[in-house]
C-alpha positions in Angstrom: 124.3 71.0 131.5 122.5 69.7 128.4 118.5 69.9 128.9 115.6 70.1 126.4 116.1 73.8 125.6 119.4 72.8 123.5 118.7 73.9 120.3 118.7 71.0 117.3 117.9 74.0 114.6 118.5 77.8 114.5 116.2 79.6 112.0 117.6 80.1 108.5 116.7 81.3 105.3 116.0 77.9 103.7 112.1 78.4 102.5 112.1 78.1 99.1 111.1 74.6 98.4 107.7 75.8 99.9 106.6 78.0 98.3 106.8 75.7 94.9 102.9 76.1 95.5 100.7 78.4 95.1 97.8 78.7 98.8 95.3 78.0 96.2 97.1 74.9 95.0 98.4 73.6 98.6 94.4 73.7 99.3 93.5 71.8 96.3 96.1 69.2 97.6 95.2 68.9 101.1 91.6 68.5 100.0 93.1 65.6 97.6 95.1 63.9 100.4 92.3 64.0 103.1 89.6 62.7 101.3 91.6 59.8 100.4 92.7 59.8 104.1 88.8 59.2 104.5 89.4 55.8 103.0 91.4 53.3 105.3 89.0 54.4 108.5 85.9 54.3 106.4 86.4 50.8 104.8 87.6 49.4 108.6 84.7 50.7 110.2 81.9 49.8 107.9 82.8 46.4 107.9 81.6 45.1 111.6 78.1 46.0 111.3 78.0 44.2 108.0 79.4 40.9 109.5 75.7 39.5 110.5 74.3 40.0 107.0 77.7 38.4 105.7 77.5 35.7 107.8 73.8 34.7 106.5 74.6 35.3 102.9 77.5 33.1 103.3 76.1 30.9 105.2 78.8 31.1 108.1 79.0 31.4 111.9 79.8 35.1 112.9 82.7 34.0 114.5 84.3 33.0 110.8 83.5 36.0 109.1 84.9 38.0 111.8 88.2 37.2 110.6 88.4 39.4 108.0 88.3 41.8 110.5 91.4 40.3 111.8 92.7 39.8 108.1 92.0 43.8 107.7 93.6 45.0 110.6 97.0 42.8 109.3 96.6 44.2 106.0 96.2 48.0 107.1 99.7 47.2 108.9 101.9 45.4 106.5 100.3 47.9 103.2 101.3 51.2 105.2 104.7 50.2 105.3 105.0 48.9 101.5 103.4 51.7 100.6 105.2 53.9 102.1 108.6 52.3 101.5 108.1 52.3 98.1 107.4 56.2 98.5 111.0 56.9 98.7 112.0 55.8 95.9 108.7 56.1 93.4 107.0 59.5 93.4 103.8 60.2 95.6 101.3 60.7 92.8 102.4 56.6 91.5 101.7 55.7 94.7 98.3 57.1 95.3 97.4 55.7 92.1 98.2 52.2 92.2 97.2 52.3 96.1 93.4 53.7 94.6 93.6 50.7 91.7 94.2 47.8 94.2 91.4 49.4 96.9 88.9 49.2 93.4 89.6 45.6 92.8 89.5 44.7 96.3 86.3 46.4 96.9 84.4 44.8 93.8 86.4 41.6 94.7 85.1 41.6 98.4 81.0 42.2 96.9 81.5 39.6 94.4 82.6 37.1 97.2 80.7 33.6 97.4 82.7 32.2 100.1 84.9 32.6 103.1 88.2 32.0 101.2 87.3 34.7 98.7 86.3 37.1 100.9 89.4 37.1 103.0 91.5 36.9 100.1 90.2 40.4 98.6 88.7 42.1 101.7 92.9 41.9 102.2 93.7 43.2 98.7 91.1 46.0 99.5 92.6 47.3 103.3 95.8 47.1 101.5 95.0 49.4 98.6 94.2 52.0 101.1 96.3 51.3 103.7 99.1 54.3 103.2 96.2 57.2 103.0 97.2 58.2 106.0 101.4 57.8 106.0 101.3 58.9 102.2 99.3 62.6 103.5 101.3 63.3 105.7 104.7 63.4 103.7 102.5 65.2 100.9 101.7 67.7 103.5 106.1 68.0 105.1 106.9 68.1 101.5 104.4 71.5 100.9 104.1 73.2 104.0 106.6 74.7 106.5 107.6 73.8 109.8 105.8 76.5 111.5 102.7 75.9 109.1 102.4 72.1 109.5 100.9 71.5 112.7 97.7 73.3 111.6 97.7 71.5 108.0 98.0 68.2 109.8 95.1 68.5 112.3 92.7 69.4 109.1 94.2 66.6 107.4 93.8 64.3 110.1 90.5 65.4 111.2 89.1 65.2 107.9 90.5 62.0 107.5 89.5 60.4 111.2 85.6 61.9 110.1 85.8 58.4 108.2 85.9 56.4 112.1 82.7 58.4 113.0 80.4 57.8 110.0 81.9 54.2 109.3 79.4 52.2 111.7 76.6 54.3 110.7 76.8 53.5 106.7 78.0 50.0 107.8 74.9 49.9 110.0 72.3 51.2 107.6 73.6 49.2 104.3 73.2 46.5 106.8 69.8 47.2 107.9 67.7 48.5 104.3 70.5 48.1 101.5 72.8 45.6 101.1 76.6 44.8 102.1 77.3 44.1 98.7 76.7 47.3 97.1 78.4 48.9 100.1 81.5 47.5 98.8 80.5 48.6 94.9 80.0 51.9 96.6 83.6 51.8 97.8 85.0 50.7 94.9 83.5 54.3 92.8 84.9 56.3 95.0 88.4 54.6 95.0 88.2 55.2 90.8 86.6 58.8 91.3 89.7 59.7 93.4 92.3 57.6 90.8 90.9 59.8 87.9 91.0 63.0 90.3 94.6 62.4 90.9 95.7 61.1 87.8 94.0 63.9 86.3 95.0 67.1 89.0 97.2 65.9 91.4 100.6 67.4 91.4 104.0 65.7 92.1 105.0 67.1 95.8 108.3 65.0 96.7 111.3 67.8 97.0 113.0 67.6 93.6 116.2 65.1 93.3 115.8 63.3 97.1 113.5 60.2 95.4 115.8 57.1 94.8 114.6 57.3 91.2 115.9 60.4 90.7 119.4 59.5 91.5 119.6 56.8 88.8 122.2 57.8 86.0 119.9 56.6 83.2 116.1 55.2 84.0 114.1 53.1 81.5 110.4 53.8 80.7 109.3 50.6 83.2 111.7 50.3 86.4 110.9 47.5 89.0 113.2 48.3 92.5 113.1 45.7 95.5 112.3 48.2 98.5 112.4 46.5 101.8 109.0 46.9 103.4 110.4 46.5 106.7 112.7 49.2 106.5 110.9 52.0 108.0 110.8 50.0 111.4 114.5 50.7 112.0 113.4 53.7 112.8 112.0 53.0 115.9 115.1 52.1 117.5 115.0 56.0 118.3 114.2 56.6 121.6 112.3 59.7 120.6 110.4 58.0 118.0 109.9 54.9 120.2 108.4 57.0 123.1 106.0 59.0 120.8 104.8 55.8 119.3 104.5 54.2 122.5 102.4 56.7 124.2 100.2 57.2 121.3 99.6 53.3 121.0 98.6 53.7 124.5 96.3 56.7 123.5 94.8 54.9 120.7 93.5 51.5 122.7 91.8 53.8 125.2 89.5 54.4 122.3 89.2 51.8 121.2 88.2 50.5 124.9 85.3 52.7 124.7 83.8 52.1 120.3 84.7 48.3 120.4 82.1 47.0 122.9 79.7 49.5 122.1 76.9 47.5 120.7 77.7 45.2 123.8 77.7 48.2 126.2 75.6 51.1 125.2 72.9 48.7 122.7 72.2 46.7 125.7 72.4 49.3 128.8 70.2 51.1 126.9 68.2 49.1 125.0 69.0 49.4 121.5 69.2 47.0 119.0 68.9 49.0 114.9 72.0 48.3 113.7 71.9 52.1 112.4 71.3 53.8 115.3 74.3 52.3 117.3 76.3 53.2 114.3 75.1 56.4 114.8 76.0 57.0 118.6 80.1 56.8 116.8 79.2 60.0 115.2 80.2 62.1 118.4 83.4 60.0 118.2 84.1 61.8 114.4 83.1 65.3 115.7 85.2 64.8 118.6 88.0 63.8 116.3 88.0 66.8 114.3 87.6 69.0 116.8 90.8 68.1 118.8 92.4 67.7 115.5 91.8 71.4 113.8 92.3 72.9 118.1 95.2 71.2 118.6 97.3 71.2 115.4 96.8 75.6 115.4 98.1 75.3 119.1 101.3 73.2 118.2 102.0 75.7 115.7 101.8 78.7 118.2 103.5 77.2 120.9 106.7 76.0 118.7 106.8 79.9 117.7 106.3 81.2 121.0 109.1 78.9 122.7 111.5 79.5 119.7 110.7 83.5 120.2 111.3 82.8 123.7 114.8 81.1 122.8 115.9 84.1 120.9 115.2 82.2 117.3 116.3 78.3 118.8 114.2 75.4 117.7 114.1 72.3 120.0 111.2 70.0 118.2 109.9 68.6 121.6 108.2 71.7 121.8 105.4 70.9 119.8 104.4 68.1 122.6 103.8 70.5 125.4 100.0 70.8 124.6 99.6 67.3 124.9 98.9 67.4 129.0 94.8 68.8 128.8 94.1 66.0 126.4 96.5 63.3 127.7 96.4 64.1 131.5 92.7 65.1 132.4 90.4 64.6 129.0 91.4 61.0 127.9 91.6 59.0 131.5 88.4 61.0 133.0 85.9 60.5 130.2 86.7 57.3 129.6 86.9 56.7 133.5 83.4 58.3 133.6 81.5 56.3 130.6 81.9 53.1 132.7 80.6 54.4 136.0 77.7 56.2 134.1 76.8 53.3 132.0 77.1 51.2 135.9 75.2 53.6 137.4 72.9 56.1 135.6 70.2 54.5 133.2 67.9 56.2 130.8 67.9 58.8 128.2 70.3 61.3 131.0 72.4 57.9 131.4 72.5 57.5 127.2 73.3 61.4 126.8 76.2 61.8 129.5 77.9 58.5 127.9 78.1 60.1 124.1 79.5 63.3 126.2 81.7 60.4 127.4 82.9 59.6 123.6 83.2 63.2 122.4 85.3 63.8 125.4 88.0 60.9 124.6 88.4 61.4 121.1 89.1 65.2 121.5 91.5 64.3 124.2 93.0 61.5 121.9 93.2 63.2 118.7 94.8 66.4 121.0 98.0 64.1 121.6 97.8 62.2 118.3 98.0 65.0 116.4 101.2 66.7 118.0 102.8 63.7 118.1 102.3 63.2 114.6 103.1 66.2 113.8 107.0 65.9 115.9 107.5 62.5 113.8 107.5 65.1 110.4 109.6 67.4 112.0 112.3 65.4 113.4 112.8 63.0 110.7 111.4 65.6 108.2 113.2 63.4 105.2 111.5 60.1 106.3 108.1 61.6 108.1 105.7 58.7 105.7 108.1 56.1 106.8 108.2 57.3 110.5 104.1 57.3 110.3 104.0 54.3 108.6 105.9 52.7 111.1 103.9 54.1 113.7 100.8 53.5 112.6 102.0 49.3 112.0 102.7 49.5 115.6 99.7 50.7 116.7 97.9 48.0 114.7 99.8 45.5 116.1 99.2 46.5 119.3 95.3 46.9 118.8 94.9 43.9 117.1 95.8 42.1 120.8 94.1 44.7 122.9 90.9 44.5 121.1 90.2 41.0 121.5 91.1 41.5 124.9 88.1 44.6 125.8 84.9 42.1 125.4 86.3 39.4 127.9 88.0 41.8 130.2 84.6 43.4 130.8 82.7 40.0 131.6 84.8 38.9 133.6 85.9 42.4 136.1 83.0 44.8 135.0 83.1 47.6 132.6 84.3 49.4 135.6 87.5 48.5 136.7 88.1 47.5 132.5 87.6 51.9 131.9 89.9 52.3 135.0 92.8 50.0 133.9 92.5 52.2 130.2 92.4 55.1 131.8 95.6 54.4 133.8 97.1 53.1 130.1 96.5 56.8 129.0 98.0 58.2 132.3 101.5 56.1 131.5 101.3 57.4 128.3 101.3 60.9 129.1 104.1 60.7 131.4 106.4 58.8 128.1 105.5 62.5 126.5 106.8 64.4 129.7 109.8 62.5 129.9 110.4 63.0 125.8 110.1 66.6 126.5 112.7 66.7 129.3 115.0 64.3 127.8 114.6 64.7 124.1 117.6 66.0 123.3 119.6 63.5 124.9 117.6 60.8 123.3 118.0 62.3 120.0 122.1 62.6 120.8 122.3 58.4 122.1 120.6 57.4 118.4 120.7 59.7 115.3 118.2 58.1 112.7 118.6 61.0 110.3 117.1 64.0 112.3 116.3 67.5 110.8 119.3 69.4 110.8 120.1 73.2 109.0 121.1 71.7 105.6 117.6 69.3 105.1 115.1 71.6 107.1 
């Protein structure tokens, strides 16, 4: 009978395209890769607390200027996935570049902005420069590291990189309250040409030599232009294994958001704040959260795929790396964020205040401790693909957020913050249970659709 311990890869000898690097130079490219990680979080989050000054230097209703949060969230979505289609056939170091060029533009665009049209116009050129940090890392990291050493890399990468959703609000909030939004968005636009030079100067070319459609051209002029259909990285969600993955960690992902969206209208008013700075600040145990499940939780992945591959005599099956999903998925996500809306309800004061940032550290480590496995699978089934099969993922979690959010604020006037916390933690439960059944299943999922998975000849 065929169950999840059927082996997809028995161990071979194939290691030499990874060790092209030097440690000291894999470093120097992870550092690369998660500080322009940093990037797409970072110039999301320090938007929102900018809106009010926006609004008055503009002259516009909040409501208006709150669509280029909208406009943001769309262009994060549709720029992951032409970035990263695009990154099979051009090289990673072209893409970074040109990705760090538009984010410049955009930026000094969006703080030269006089009027609504203009900002939405290059607050979406900016989101899009940056929008395939995340994707782009983590095929830089599957093209350098091995399969036993990935899970590690990738919760530094993505810890580092999710620091970015923790400080966000606070330098959105204190440009807002004694600088200005303006040179916020100057500020943005240097680092985006610090990291271009950094890259163009230092940045080695990762992609495994000869699999880049621009390699496989017979003869290749100095300047070649090559339609790539953005949209193709979505056929490979008609996986059932990458389906289920992104599925669940959509689920995972508006939990969170349940808990940061409203958070000047939950915490600033239960507890009386009202600086722009210091709510911004209260996100800052979201960040430390997020790197700590991260960093935990990529080393375990790594030692449990070793131990159950040990334990299967030198057999592989990928689903392995899920199974330390359940402490974050099953008990840390659904109770903390079941518990911030019955303390904020119930329990006032500085205690009250205290127990709910507990709250927040709590769900983020229990997020990032599925997000980072699952991420983590995605490059190690579709090892070839792995930016595409982010990229995909990550347009589908944007999609999905950009309905849920709008749907947080009204849910908790009209049934309480209460029973809104409970119905998100029942969302994470559900998603837990899609990882369960991809670990007992998995192999049969993989058998009903083949999208390219790792094999012996591409591992």
């Amino acid at each position: 009978m065929v169950s999840e311990e059927s082996p997809l890869l028995v161990v071979t000898a194939h290691e030499a395209i990874y060790d092209r690097f030097v440690p000291d130079q894999k470093r120097w490219i992870v550092f690369h890769v998660s500080f322009v990680g940093l990037l797409p979080l970072l110039v999301q989050g320090t938007f929102v607390p900018s809106i009010s000054q926006m609004a008055k230097d503009l002259g516009l209703m909040h409501a208006v200027v709150s669509l280029a949060f909208s406009v943001s969230i769309l262009g994060i979505g549709i720029g992951a996935l032409v970035w990263t289609a695009y990154l099979s056939f051009y090289r990673r170091r072209l893409m970074y570049l040109w990705g760090m060029l538009f984010l410049c533009i955009g930026s000094c665009g969006v703080a030269l902005s006089t009027s609504l049209q203009s900002l939405l116009f290059w607050r979406f050129v900016q989101v899009f420069g940056c929008a395939g940090a995340l994707s782009l890392g983590a095929g830089v990291i599957g093209d350098i590291y091995k399969l036993e050493e990935r899970g590690t890399v990738l919760g530094v990468f993505f810890g580092v990189s999710l620091l970015g959703n923790a400080v966000a609000p606070f330098l959105g909030g204190a440009a807002t309250q004694y600088w200005s939004w303006r040179n916020l968005h100057y500020s943005i636009g240097v680092w985006g040409l610090v990291k271009m030079l950094l890259i163009y100067l230092s940045f080695p070319e990762t992609s495994h030599p000869g699999t880049l459609g621009i390699d496989k051209l017979p003869s290749r002029r100095w300047i070649y232009i090559k339609w790539v259909n953005p949209l193709s990285s979505l056929w490979l969600l008609w996986s059932p294994n990458l389906f289920a993955v992104m599925l669940a960690s959509a689920l995972m992902a508006n939990v969170a958001y349940a808990l940061l969206v409203p958070m000047a209208y939950t915490i600033g008013v239960w507890y009386g704040i009202t600086n722009e700075a210091i709510i911004g600040a209260c996100f800052l145990q979201n960040g430390l959260g997020s790197f700590t499940g991260s960093l935990v939780t990529g080393r375990l992945s790594d030692i449990v795929v070793r131990r159950w591959r040990d334990k299967r005599r030198g057999v592989w099956c990928p689903e392995d790396r899920l199974r330390v999903t359940w402490i974050g998925g099953l008990f840390s996500v659904p109770l903390s964020v079941g518990a911030s809306g019955l303390i904020a309800t119930y329990i006032g004061g500085l205690i009250g205040l205290a127990l709910n940032l507990l709250c927040l550290y709590a769900n983020e480590v229990g997020v990032d401790s599925v997000m980072t496995p699952i991420n983590s699978y995605i490059m190690d089934t579709v090892h070839s693909r792995s930016a595409e099969a982010t990229a995909a993922c990550m347009a589908s979690w944007f999609l999905t957020m950009s309905a849920t959010t709008t749907l947080i604020i009204p849910s908790i006037e009209h049934i309480g913050v209460v029973w809104t916390d409970i119905i998100a933690a029942l969302l994470a439960v559900i998603g837990q249970w899609i990882i369960f059944l991809t670990i007992r299943y998995g192999d049969r999922m993989r058998a009903s659709i083949d999208v390219g998975f790792l094999t012996m000849e591409n591992n």
